[in-house]
Structure formats: C-alpha cells, structure tokens
N, C-alpha and C positions, 0 to 999 in steps of 0.2 A: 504494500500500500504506500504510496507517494504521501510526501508530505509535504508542507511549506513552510520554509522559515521565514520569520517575519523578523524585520529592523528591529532595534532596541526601542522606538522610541520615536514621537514625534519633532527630532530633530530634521533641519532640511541642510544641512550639511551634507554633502554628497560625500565627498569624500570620506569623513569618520562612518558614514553609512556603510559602504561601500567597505572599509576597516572591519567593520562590526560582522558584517558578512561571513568574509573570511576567517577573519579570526576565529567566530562563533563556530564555521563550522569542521574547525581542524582540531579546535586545542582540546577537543575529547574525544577524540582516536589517539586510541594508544600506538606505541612503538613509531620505528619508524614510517616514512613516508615517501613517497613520489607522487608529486603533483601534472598530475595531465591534463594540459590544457588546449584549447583551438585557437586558429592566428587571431580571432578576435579576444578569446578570453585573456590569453599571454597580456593584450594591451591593458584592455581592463584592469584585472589583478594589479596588474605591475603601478597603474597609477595611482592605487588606494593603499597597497601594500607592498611594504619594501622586501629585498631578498632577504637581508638581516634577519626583520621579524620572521621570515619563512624559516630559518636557521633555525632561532630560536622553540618553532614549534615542531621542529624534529624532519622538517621537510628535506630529506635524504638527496633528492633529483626532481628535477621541473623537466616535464618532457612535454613535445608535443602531440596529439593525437595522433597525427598524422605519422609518426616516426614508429606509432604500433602496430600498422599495418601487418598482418603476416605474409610473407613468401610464397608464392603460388608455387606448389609443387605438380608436375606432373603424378597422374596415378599411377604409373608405373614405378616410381619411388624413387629413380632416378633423376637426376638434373643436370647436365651438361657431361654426362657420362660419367658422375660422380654419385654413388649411391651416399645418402645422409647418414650421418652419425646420429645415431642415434642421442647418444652417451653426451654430443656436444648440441643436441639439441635443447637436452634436458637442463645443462650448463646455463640454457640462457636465462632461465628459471627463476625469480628471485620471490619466492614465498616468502622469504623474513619481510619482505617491505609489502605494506596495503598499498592500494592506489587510489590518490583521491582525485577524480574527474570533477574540475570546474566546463562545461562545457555550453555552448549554444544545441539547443533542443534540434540541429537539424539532421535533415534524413540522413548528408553525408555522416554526421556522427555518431548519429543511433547504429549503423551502417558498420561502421568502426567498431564500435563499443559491442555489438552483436558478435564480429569475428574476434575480436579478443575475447569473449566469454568461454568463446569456444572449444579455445586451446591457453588459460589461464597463465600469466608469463607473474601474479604476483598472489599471496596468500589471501587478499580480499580484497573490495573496492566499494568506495562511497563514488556513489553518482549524484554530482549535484547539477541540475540545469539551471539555465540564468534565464528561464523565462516559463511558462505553460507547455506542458507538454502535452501532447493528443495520447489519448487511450490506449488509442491503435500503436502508437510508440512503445508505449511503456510492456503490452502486450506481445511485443515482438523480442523485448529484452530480457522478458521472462521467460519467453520460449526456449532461450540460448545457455541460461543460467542451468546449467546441465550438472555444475558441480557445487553447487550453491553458494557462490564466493561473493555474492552481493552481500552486503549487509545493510548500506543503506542507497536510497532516492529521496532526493530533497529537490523542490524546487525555490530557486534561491532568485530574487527578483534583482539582478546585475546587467541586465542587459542594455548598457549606456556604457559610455565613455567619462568617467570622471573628472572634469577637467581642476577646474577649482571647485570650493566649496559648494558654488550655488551656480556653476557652467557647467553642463555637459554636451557632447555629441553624439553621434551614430554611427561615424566614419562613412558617410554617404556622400559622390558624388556624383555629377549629371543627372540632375534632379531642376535644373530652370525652366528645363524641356514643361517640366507635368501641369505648370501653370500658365504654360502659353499656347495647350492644345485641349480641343474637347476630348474630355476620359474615354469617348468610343472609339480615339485614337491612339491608344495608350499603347506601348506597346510593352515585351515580357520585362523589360529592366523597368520599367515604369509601373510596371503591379508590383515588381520584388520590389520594391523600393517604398511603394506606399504600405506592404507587407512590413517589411523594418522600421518602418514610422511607428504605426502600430505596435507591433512588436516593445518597441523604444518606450515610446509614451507609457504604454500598460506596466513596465518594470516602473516606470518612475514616478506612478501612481500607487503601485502597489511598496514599492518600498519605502515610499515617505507617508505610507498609511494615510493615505484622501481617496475621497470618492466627492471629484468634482466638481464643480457645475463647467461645462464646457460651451464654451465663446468661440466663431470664427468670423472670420474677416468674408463681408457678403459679395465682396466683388470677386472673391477669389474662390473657384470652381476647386482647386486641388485642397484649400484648408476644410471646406466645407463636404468633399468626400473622405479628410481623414478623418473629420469631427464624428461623421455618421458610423465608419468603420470601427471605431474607438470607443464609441459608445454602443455599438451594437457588441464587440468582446466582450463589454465591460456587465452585457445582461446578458450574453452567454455562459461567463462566468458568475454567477450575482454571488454567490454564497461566498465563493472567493474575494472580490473585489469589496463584499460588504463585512466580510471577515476581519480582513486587512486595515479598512479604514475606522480604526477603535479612538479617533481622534475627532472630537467634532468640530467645527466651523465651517466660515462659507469660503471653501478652497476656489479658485478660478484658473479655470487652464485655457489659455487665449492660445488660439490657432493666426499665429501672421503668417504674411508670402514677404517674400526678402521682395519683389516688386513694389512692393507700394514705398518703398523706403529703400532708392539704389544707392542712393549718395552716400552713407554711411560707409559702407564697403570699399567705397573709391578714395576715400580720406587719408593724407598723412596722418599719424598720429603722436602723441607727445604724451605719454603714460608709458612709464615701463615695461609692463605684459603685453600692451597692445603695441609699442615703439619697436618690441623686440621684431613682435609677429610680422611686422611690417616690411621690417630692413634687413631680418635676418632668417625668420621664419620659423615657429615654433610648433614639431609634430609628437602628441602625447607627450607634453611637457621636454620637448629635449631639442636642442638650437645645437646645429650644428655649424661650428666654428672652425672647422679645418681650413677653409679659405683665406681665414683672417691673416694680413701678414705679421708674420713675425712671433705667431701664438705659438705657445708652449705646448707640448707631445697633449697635456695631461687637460687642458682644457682647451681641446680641439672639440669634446663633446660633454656638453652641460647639461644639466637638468635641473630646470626650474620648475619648483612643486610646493605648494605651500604645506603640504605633508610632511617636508624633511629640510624646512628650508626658510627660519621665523625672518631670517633679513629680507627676504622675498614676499613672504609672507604680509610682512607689514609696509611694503613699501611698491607693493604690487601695482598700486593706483596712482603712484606721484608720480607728478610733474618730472621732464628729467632735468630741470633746474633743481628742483629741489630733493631730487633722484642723488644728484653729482654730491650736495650738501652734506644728506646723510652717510654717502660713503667716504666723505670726506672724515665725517666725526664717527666712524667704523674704523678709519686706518689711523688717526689720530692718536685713539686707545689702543692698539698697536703698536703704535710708533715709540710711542713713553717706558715702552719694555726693553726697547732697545739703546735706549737715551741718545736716538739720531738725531742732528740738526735740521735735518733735508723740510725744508719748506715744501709744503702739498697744496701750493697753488691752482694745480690743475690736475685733469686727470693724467697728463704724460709724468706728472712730476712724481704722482698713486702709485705709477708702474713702472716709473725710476726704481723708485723706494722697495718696491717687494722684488725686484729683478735683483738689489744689492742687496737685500737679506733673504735669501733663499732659505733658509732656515723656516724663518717667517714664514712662508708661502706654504711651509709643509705644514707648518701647525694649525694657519687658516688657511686653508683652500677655499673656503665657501666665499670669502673676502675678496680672494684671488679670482677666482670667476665671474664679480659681480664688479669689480672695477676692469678688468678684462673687456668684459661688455658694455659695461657704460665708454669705454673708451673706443669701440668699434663701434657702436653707433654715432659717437660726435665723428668720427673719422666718415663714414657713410652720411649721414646727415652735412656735414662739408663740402665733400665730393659730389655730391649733388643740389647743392645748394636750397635744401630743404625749407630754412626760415625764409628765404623771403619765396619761395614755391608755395609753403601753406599758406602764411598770407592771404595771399591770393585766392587760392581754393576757399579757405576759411569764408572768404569776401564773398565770393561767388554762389556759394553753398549757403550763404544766411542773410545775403541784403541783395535789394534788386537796384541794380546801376547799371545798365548794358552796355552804356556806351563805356565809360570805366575799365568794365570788364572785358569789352572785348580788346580793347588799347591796351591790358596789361597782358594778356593771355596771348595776341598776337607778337608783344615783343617776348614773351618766353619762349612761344615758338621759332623766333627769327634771331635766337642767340643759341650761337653755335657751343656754346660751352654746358649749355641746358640740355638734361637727361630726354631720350625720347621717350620714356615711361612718363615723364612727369610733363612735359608737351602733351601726349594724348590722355593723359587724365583731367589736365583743364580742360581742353576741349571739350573730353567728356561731360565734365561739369557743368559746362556752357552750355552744351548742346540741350541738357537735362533742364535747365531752367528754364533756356531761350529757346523752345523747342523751333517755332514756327521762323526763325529769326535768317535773313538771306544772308545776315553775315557770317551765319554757318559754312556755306559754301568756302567762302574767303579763307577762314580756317583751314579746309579741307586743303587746301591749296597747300599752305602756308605748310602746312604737316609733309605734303609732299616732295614742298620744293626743300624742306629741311634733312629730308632721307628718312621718313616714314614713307614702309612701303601701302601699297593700294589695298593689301588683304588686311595688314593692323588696323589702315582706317577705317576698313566695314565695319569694326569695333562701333562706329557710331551708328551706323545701321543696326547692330546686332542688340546696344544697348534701346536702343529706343522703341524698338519690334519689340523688345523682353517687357521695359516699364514704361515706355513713353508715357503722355497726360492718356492719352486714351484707353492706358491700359492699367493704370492705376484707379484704385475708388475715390481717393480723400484728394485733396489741393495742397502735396506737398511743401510746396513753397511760398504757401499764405498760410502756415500755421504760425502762431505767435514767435511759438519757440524758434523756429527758424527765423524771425527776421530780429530777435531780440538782439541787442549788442553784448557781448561779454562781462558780467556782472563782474570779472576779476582781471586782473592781469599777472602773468607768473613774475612773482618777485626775487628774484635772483640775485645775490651780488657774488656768484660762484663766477671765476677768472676762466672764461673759454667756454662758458656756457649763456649765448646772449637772451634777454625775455624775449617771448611771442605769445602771439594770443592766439586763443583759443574760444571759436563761438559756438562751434556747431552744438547741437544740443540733439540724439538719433530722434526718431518718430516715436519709437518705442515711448521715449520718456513721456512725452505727452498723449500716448494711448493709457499710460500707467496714473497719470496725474489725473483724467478725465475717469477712469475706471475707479477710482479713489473715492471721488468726489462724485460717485455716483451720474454721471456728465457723459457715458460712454453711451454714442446711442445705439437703442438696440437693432434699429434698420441697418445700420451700420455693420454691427459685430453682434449678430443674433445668437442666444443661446440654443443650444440644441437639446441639453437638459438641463432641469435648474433644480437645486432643492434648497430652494430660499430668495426672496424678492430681489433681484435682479439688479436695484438698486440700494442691497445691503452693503454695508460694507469691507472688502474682502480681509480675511485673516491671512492666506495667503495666497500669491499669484505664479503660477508656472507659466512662461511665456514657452513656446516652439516658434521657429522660425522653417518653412518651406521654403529652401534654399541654400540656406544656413547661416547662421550669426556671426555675429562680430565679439573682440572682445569692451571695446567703445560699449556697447548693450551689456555687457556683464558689467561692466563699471556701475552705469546707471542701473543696475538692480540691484549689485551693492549696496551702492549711496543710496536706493530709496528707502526713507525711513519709516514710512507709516506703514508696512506691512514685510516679512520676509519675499524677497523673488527669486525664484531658480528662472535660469534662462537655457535652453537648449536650440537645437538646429542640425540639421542632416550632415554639416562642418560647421568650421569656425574660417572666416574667410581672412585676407586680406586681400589688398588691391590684384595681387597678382594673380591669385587661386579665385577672384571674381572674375575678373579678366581672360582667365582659363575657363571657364563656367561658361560665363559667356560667347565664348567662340565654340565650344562643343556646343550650346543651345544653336547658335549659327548654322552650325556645320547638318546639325538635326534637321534643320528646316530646309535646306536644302544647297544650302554655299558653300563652297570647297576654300576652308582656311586656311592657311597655315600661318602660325603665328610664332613670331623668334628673334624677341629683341633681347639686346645685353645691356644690362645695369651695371654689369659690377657686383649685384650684391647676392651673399651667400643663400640665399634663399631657393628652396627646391620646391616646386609644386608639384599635384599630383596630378596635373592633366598636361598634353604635348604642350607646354604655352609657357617658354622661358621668356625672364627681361635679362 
C-alpha cells in the first residue's frame, strides 16, 4: 500500500521543504545506503540537500537510475563468445546496502525499477516518487517484487526545482509556442509540457499543504487550460489534495503568461542573483566561471544557494553598489587577522589582497568566490558599457518620450564600441512601447548597417507576433507602476562602483498590489474555483508564470510584505534564454533562424541562440 509523506508544516520555504523531504525520508533506514536517483531528481535533491548531509545519513553511493539498467543477454547464455560467470555475476551483488529510489513516477522509471526487481543487485529498497503515481504503476511493481525486497513506496511531493526559498522551476523549455496557438494545434511537446505544469503545480500545492483558490489571466488560452487541468487533478485526487491541505486560509495560485509582461525578461539588471543570471548565467544554482580571465583552478565553478551560503543569502537582493560595500566590510574583518596595510578601495584592490594571502583564500573560500564575482561582473558591466545602456532601457521601459528615445537608442546603435546584444535589446524595447511607430523601420536599418544580421532582426518580428498590444490583455505601458519615477536612487560612495537608477517596477508587482487590495478584476483574472469571496484577503499567493520567470519577480515576492509569495515558471529566464525562447517560438511558426551573436560573456543557454 502506497503512502504519502507530507511536509512538516505550513512553512512556504521551499527549500527547508524540500530539506524536510529528504531528510524525513532516509534518517530511518537503517544501515547503509545508495541513493538512486533520475536526471531530474539528481537536480532537485542536490539543491535542497547537500552531499555532506547525505554523508552524514549513511548514504554509501548516489547513482543514477539509469546506470541500473541490466545487460541484455542473449538466451543462449552466451555473449560475444564469452559464456558469463556466473560467480562474477553474483560479485556485483551488494545486499549489505538498501537502495533508496528518489524518482519521477514515469513509465521510463517504473520501466527500470521493474527490471531491477527482477534480478535484485541490493538487500532492499524504498521507493519514493516525487509526485502521484497511477494504480496501474504501482501494480506492475508488485508484479516484479518476486523476492520481496520492497519495503517501502512513499509518495513524496518534490516534483519542482528549488531555487530559493520562495522561487522554483520545472526545467521546461519551448513552451512561448502554447500561448500563441489554438490548443487544437498543440502539438506532443506541447501536451508533455502542459502535463509537467500540472505535474509541477500539484507537488507545490500538495507540499506546502493548500488547497487553493485558483486565478488565470482571461486573455491567455494556455493559463486558462492549465487552470482547468489543475483543478480537474486536484478532484480527481480530492481525499489527497484535501488531506494535504491541514492549513486553512485563502491561499491564491494566479496562473500568468510571461506575454502580457515581455519587458521584464529583456532588462539589465542590478541585484546580485539577478546581475549574476544576467552576465554570467546561473543553472540550478551554479555560475560557471571558467571563462573569467585570470580565475583560479578552484572557482572556475561556484555555487550560489542560500542553503549553504548566509553571505549570499542575505545579500541576495542588493544593489551591486551596495553588493561591492558589504564585501568590502567581509574582507575588512579578514584583513585585521592578518595586520595588512593594503587599502581595499576597490574591488581589484579585494583581489590584490587575497591573491597575497593565499593562506587567506583557503580559510574563506566563500569570500573568495563572492569578491571573484563581484569583480567579473564590474569587468563585464564595463566592457559593455552597461550604466549608461540601462539608462536608457530603464527610460524606455517606464516613461513615454519617443522622440528622446528614439535619439538615444539610435546613437547606441550607431556606436561602434556598443555591444550588439544591447543594440537589439533597445530596439526591442522600443519597438515594444512604440509599436505602431515608422521610426521602427529607421532602427531596423541602423541594426543593419551596424553588423546585425537580417535573421537577429526578425527578433522584432518574433517579439511582437509573441506579445505585441494585440496580443497582450492589460495596457502595459499605462500602468502607474510603469511610468512612476524611481522612488530611490543607489547610494554609493564605493570607488569603481558608479550610482544608477533603477525604475522599472515587473507587472507582477502591480497584479500582486491590486490582488491585495482586493482591486484585481475578476473579468480580468477569473477564478476557476474559489473557497472564499474572491475579494478576501489573501494569506498566501503562488504566482506561475507560462513561459517562465525572472529572478527581478522573485525579488518582488520577496519584498512583498503583506502576504508570503512563492513565485515559479516553466524556467527562470534572462535576456538571452528569452531571446532563445523566442527565436525557437519563431522558428515554430514557420521562419528558419538562426541566431549567433558574441558578447563576451560567460553565459551558456539552453537553446541554439548564443551572444
């Protein structure tokens, strides 16, 4: 009989969630262990729980499913004219160790798990899925248990990607395509992918113990078929899903499309986690730094996780003026140990200092890697002359000037020292405000005669087919928040770090202020079920994004104070993984792309579409 493990606790911590999980379901199995896991779950685990703590809980080996495949033998017993050994088959045997299977409930794994039953290679095994398992599965796995080595089936609700605390994802992409065609167009990656949605959503409802009310956005066809599918599990399973939710208030899971809200995704950014993902690019928490010049063997690859990582942790969301500050009064208390003179006026001066006390460097590494990178992004932020490019964008993106705008955006493109990434991303900007505007054309030009080729610039074709006005529901760029000016400006007196500002304010925030405030209308963002007046007020909000999020939107669910917010999405984008996104939506629709500019920067996406 299957069972379900539930969370400790109405906590919305993903991450400690996610900890709680794992932990729960290893530290009572006795002896040793070997954890088998699938290319998804490896991720998963690995960002809630460290290999340490797996040490600790006797976990002997981490393997992958896939690596237990058995050997097809011919029936004749023979194999390449080699009859088997018996004696060294038996060898490969390891009864002293159980195996505890973290896995995804799919058929390839039932698949697996079935031939390994078959021919047992350990003395027992817990089988835990990260999500619902069908009847019929569980049926087929009893069939195979021929020598009774099961002891236990748990269903354990993991099935997300833990990013921070209150961010997850799905590792889903080419997913722009589902919300710019009718569903009786969909084709098999576009079911399996609203299947993983589903999937997605249901773990992160069922682990953070709610039972809904669920909101989607009325202009968008694909949030409103995952609302209905989501809710139809959700009374497929009732006993389950009303088991689970032992927590009452009026939880709200808002279903967006990344369309109604492009500009976000196309933004520089100037926040640490988000600054990283930007210029360097960050996959399940880890920035690969090998390209940086002149980087040490040893942070060529880093990992930033607020799980293992409080400098990180707490400075996730600053400014990187006030980013450079704190790590300045990090190597400071450092410095006093070693009774150096060395003035740490800047960041080169940071990486003076720890290059001349090696010693140093062993003792904090975490310090070392976190002035390492702040020092590779002013070097990328330089080389591309980023403060006065935001600017710009900032401008563009939150006040209406056209003439202005087009005069500064044409001489970024008409300067030869100007990145072409950051040419066609004003454009983009441009083109997104000024849709109708013929000095688009003149742009196009301008991109041309600069050495942008003809398939990058469909980019603006591609962007405005996806979200143009006619394909979005709301008016953009007449929401308050967007035309507001910047309520602050970064106050800096850190040497090599100069201020800039910052206006843009995502969509998100003001769906979530309006939702608040009772203000969210329901023509608009209709419920599909409700268990409570609709203009109650929420306890807490799960946002999804169809498309996938930003971490700019995890910030602002952070910072919102009047209620906890988890934020998730099919990824976590930046410019370039948007940019990517969008030329496969291109390419869908029927224009042959091919997209390949060079930036410079270390950054790896997961679609053909370098800068």
């Amino acid at each position: 009989m299957i069972s379900q493990m539930e969370s400790q606790g109405p906590s919305l911590d993903l991450l400690k969630t996610g900890e709680d999980y794992v932990e729960k379901l290893i530290k009572d199995i006795p002896g040793m262990k070997v954890m088998i896991l699938d290319q998804e779950t490896t991720s998963i685990v690995s960002l809630c729980y460290s290999f340490t703590q797996s040490l600790d809980k006797n976990i002997y080996l981490v393997d992958q499913i896939r690596n237990t495949a058995k050997k097809s033998v011919p029936q004749t017993g023979v194999r390449d004219g080699i009859t088997p050994d018996p004696a060294a088959e038996q060898s490969d045997k390891m009864v002293h160790l159980v195996a505890v299977y973290i896995v995804r409930p799919t058929e390839e794994n039932i698949r697996l798990i079935m031939s390994e039953l078959e021919d047992p290679k350990y003395g027992g095994y817990y089988l835990y899925f990260t999500n619902v398992v069908r009847l019929t599965l569980l049926e087929k796995i009893a069939s195979k248990d021929h020598f009774d080595v099961v002891r236990q089936v748990q269903e354990v609700f993991l099935d997300y990607y833990p990013i921070n605390r209150r961010l997850f994802h799905l590792n889903m992409n080419l997913t722009l395509s589902m919300s710019s065609k009718p569903i009786q167009r969909w084709n098999a990656l576009d079911r399996q992918n609203m299947n993983r949605m589903v999937d997605g959503l249901s773990a992160i409802v069922l682990s953070t113990r709610k039972y809904p009310t669920i909101r989607y956005q009325k202009s968008s066809e694909v949030t409103y078929r995952l609302a209905e599918e989501l809710i139809s599990n959700m009374q497929n399973e009732h006993d389950l899903f009303n088991g689970a939710a032992k927590h009452t208030g009026n939880c709200i899971l808002l279903i967006l499309d990344r369309k109604e809200d492009p500009v976000t995704p196309l933004l520089n950014q100037w926040t640490y986690q988000a600054m990283v993902h930007e210029l360097l690019g960050i996959r399940e928490n880890r920035v690969d730094m090998s390209k940086t010049p002149g980087i040490s063997s040893n942070l060529k690859n880093i990992v930033l996780s607020q799980n293992s990582d409080d400098f990180f942790s707490e400075n996730i969301d600053e400014n990187f003026g006030d980013l450079a500050m704190n790590i300045k009064d990090l190597v400071e208390k450092y410095k006093h140990q070693t009774n150096s003179k060395q003035n740490l006026d800047s960041l080169d001066d940071m990486q003076r200092f720890l290059e001349d006390y090696p010693e140093f460097r062993r003792l904090s590494n975490n310090v070392s890697k976190h002035v390492a990178i702040c020092q590779e992004l002013s070097r990328l932020a330089e080389e591309r002359q980023l403060l006065s490019i935001s600017e710009i964008e900032q401008d563009v993106a939150c006040n209406d000037s056209r003439s202005e705008h087009f005069k500064a955006v044409s001489e970024i493109i008409k300067d030869p020292e100007s990145n072409n990434l950051e040419k066609l991303r004003l454009t983009l900007l441009y083109a997104l405000r000024y849709e109708n505007d013929d000095k688009i054309y003149s742009l196009r030009t301008g991109l041309r005669h600069s050495g942008v080729s003809d398939n990058q610039i469909r980019l603006l074709d591609a962007l405005l087919e996806y979200a143009g006005t006619d394909k979005r529901g709301g008016d953009l760029f007449n929401k308050k928040s967007f035309l507001a000016k910047a309520k602050s400006t970064w106050k800096s007196t850190f040497k090599g770090v100069p201020n800039v500002y910052t206006q843009h304010i995502p969509l998100m925030k003001t769906i979530l202020d309006n939702l608040w405030k009772g203000q969210l209308k329901d023509a608009d963002y209709p419920a599909i079920t409700s268990h409570s007046n609709i203009k109650d007020k929420p306890t807490e909000v799960i946002v999804y994004f169809v498309g996938g999020t930003t971490y700019e939107e995890a910030r602002e669910a952070t910072n919102f104070k009047e209620c906890p917010v988890i934020v998730g999405g099919d990824t976590i984008l930046n410019s370039k993984t948007f940019l990517a996104e969008l030329s496969q939506f291109y390419q869908s629709r029927g224009s042959d792309m091919e997209i390949n500019m060079n930036s410079g920067s270390n950054s790896s996406g997961q679609s053909r579409f370098r800068f």
